[in-house]
N, C-alpha and C positions, 0 to 999 in steps of 0.2 A: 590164704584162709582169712585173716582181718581184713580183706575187702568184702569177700563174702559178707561176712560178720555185719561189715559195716552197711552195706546193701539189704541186709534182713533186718537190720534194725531200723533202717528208714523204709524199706517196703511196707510192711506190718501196721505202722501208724497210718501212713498214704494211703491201704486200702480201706483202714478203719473209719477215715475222712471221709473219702469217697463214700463206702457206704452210707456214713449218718446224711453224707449231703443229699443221694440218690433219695433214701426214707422222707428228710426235711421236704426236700422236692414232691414227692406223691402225697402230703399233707397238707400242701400248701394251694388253698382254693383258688380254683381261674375267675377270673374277673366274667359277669357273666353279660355274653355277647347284645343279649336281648334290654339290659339296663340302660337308659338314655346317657349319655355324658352329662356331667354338671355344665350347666349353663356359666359362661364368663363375665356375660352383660349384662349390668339391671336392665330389672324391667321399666319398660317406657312406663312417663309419670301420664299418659293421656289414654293408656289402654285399659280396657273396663274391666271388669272383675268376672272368673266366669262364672259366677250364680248370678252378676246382675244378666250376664249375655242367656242364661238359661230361661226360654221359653216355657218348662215348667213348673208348677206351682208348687207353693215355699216347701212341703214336707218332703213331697215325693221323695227327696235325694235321700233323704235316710231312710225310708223304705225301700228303694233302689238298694242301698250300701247293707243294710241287716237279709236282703232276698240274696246277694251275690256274696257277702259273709257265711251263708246259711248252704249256700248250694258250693262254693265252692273251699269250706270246711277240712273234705273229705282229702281231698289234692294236695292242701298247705300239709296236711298231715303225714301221707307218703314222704313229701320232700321233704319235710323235716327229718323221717324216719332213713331217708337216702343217704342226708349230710352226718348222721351220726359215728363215729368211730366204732369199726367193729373188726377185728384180726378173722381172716378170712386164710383160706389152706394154702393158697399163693404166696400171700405174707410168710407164713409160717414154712413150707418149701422153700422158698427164698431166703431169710434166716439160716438154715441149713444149710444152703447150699454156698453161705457166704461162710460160716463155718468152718464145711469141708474141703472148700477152698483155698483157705488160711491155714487150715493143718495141710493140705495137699503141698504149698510152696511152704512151709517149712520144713516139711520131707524130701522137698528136693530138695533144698540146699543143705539138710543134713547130710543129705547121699552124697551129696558134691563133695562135701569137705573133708 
């Protein structure tokens, strides 16, 4: 019976572990594929600048940047709206069933003993 004992007292915390680290884990944002790596090498001191290498004329780029600011607005919005925390019924079933799970082995081993 004190082995038991001693087995539900380290089970109990082990599953609570695990739980928080599963949760930590699905919080935790992926690195996103489409982002370039950081560069490790200066840049050559003989490469030109690229608004000198741009063939268009001096405004344009900021009109360029407020038309593609302007049009794509709507998009940065969504993904913001995406990255936001919200507890959804999965979460919430899950919860539960980490719950009913932890009374369920402590009823076994109450029966056990």
């Amino acid at each position: 019976m004190r082995v038991r004992t001693l087995y539900l007292f380290w089970l109990v915390p082990t599953l609570l572990l695990l739980a928080a680290g599963a949760a930590l884990a699905q919080n935790t944002p992926a690195p996103d594929p489409r982002q370039p790596a950081a560069k490790t090498e200066a840049p050559a001191v003989n490469e030109p600048s690229p608004a000198a290498a741009s063939p268009l004329p001096a405004g344009i780029d900021k009109v360029i940047e407020k038309a593609l600011d302007k049009k794509l607005a709507p998009v940065m919005r969504m993904l913001a709206e995406m990255h936001e925390p919200k507890i959804r019924l999965t979460d919430v079933l899950g919860g539960l069933g980490y719950i009913f799970g932890l009374v369920g082995v402590a009823a076994y081993f109450k029966r056990k003993s």
